[in-house]
C-alpha positions in Angstrom: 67.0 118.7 104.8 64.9 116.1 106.5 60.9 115.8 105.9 58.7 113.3 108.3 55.2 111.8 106.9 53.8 110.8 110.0 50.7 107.9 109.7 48.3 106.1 112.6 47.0 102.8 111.2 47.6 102.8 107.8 51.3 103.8 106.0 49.6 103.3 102.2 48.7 107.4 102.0 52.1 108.5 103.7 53.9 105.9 101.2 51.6 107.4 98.3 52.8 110.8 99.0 56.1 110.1 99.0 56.3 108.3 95.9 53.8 110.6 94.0 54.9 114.5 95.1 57.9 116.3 94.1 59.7 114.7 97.3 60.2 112.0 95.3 62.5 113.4 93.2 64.4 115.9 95.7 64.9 113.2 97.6 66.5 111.3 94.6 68.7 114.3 93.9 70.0 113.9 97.5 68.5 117.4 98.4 65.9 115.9 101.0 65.7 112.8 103.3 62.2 111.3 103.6 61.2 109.1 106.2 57.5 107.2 106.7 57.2 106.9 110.9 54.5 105.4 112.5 52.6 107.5 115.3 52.3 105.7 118.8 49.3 103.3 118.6 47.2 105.1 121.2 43.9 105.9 120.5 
């Protein structure tokens, strides 16, 4: 499976959540992919 963090201007609470919450460790089981994307810049 695939889960998305999606962040604006700043990527520290989207890289926060992924190291702190269980995705962490069903990602490092290989059961999950996490990726941290940046939204378009427009305000």
């Amino acid at each position: 499976m695939r889960f998305k963090l999606f962040h604006h201007k700043n990527r520290t609470l989207a890289n926060y959540v992924k190291e702190f919450s269980s995705l962490k460790m069903l990602e490092s089981r290989g059961q999950w992919e996490v990726e941290v994307l940046s939204l378009p810049q427009q305000n």
